[in-house]
C-alpha beads as a LAMMPS data file, in Angstrom:
LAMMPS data file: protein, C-alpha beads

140 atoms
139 bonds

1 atom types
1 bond types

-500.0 500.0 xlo xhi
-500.0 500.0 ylo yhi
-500.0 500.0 zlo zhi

Masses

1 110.0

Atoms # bond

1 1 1 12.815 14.204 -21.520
2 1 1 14.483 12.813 -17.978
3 1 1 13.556 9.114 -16.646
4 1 1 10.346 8.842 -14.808
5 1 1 10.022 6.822 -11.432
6 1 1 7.865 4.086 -12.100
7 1 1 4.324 4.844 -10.457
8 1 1 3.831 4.098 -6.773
9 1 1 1.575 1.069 -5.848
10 1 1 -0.985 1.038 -2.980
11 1 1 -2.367 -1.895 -1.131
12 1 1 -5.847 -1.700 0.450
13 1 1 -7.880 -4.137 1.880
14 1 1 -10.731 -3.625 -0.871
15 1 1 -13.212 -6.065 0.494
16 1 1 -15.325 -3.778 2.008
17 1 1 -17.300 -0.508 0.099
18 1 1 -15.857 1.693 3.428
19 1 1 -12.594 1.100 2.920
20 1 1 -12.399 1.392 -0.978
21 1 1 -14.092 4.789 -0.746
22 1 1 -11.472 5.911 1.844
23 1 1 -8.798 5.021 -0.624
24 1 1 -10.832 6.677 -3.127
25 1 1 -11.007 10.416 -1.136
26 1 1 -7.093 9.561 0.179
27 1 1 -6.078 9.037 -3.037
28 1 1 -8.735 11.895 -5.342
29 1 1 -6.378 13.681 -7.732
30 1 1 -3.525 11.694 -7.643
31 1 1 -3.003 10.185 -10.835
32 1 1 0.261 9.112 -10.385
33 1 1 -0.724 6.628 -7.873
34 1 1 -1.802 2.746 -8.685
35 1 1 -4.051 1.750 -6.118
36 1 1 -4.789 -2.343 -5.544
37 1 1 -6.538 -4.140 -3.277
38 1 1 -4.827 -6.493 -0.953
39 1 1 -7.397 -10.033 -2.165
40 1 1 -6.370 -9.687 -5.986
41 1 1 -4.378 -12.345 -7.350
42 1 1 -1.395 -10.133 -8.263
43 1 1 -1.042 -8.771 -4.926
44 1 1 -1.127 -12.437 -2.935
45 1 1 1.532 -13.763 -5.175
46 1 1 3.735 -10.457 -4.687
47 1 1 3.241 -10.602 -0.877
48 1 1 4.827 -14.538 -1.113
49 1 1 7.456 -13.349 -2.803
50 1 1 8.334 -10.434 -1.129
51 1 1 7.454 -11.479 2.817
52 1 1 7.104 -15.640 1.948
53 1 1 3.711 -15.896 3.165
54 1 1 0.513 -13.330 2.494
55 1 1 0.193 -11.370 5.205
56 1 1 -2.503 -9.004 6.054
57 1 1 -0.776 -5.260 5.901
58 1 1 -0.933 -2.090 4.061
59 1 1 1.365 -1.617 1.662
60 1 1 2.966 0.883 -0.645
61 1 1 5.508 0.378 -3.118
62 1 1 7.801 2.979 -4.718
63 1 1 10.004 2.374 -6.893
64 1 1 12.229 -0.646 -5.095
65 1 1 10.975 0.445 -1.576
66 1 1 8.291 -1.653 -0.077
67 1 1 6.703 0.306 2.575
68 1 1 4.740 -1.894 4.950
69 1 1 2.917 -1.089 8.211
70 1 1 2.849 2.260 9.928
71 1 1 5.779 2.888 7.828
72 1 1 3.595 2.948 4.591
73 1 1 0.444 5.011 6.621
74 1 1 3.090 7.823 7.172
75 1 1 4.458 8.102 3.427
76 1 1 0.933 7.625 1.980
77 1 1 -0.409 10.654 4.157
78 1 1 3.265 12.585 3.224
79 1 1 2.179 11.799 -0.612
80 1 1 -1.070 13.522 0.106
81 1 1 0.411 16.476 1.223
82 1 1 -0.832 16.116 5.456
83 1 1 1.039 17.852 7.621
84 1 1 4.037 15.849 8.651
85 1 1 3.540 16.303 12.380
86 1 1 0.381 14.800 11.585
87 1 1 1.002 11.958 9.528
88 1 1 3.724 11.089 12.492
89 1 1 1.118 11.277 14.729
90 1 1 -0.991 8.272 12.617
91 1 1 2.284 6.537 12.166
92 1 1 2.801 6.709 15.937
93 1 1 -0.920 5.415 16.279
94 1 1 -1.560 3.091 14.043
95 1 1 0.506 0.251 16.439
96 1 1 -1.884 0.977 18.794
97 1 1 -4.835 0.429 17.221
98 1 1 -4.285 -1.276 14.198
99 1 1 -5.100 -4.819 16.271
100 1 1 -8.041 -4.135 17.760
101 1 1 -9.359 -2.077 14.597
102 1 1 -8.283 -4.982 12.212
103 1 1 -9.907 -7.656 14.317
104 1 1 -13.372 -5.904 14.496
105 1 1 -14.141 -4.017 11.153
106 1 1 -11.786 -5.969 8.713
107 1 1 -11.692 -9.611 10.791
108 1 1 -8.893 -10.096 10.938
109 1 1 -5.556 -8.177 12.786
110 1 1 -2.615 -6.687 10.251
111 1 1 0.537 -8.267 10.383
112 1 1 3.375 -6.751 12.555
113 1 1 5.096 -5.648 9.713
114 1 1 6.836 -2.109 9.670
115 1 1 9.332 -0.392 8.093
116 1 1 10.875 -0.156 4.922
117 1 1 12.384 -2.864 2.921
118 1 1 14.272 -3.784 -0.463
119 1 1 11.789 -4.692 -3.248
120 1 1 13.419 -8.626 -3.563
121 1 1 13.875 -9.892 -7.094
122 1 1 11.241 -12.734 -6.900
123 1 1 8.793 -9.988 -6.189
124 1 1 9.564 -7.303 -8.705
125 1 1 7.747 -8.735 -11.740
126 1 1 3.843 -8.635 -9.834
127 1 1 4.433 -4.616 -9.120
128 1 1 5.956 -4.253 -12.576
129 1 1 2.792 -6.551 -14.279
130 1 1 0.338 -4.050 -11.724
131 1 1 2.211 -1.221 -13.221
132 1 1 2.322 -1.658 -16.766
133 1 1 -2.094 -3.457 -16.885
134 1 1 -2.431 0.707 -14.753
135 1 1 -0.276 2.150 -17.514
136 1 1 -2.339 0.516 -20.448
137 1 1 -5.610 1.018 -19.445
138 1 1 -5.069 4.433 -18.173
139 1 1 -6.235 4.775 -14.844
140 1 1 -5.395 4.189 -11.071

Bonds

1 1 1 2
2 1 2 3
3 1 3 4
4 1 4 5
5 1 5 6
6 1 6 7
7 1 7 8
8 1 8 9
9 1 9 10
10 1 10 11
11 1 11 12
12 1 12 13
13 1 13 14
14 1 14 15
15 1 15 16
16 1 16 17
17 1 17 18
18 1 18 19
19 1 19 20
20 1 20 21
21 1 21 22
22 1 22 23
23 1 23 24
24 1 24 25
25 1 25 26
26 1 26 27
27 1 27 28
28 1 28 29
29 1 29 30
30 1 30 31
31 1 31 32
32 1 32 33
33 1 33 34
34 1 34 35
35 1 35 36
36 1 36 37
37 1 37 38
38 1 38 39
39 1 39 40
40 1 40 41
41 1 41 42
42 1 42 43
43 1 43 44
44 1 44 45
45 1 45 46
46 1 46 47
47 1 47 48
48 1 48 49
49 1 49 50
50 1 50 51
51 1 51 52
52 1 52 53
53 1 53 54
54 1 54 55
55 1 55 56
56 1 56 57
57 1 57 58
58 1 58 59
59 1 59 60
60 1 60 61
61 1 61 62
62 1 62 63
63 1 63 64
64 1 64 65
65 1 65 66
66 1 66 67
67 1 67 68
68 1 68 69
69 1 69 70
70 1 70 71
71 1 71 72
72 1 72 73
73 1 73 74
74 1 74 75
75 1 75 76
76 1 76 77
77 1 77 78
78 1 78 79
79 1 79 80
80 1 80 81
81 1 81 82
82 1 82 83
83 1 83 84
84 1 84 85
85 1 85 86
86 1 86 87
87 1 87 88
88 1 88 89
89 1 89 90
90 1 90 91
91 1 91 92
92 1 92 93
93 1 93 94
94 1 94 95
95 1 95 96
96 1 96 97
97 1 97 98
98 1 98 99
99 1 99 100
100 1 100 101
101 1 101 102
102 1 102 103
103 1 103 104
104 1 104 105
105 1 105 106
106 1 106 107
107 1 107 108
108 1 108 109
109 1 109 110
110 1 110 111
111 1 111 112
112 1 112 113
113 1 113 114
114 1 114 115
115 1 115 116
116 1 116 117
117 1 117 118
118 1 118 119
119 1 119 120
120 1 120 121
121 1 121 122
122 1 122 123
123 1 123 124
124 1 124 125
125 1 125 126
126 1 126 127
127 1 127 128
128 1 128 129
129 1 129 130
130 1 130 131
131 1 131 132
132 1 132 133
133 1 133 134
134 1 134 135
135 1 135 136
136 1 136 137
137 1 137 138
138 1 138 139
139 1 139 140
């Protein structure tokens, strides 16, 4: 029996039914995937530690590769199997609209953070903690 990656994480903005059933049809069937919303206390103190502050962005985490922005709405729609000319095409729109969007229906604008970056050591034992309370309880 080989290694297995530990399970990717998924942050959400889970104040609001809409959203929470989004992540629920985005995410149906994938089992391997932990999915957390961006208010819970494990989440705030990993976003200090990885981006010293808590910003408002979506997130996803796999294995030591933080995924934030557009960055992480492209590899979460290439996890789900969509098209890859089409999850470009949200990656390439989500700049555009994530301001406005943010502002009206969540109150608030996303951070302007993209791209991919190292999971930093200070951070690493929140996504582990997520990972192994997911693991023991069974469930996303």
């Amino acid at each position: 029996m080989g290694v297995s990656s530990p399970q990717p994480v998924l942050v959400y903005d889970g104040r609001k039914a809409t959203f929470r059933r989004a992540v629920d049809a985005l995410t149906y069937g994938m089992d391997d995937l932990i999915t957390v919303p961006w208010e819970s206390e494990p989440i705030q103190a990993f976003l200090d530690a990885q981006f010293g502050g808590q910003p408002f962005v979506f997130v996803l985490i796999e294995g030591d590769a933080v995924h934030a922005g557009e960055t992480a709405v492209r590899r979460a729609m290439d996890a789900r199997g969509i098209a890859s000319p089409l999850a470009r095409g949200f990656q390439s729109l989500y700049p555009k609209i994530a301001d406005p969007f943010g502002r009206v229906v969540h109150g608030e604008a996303p951070a302007d953070i993209h791209g991919t970056y190292r999971l930093d050591p200070d951070a690493r034992p929140y996504i582990d903690e997520i990972r192994a309370n997911a693991s023991s309880v069974g469930h996303r």
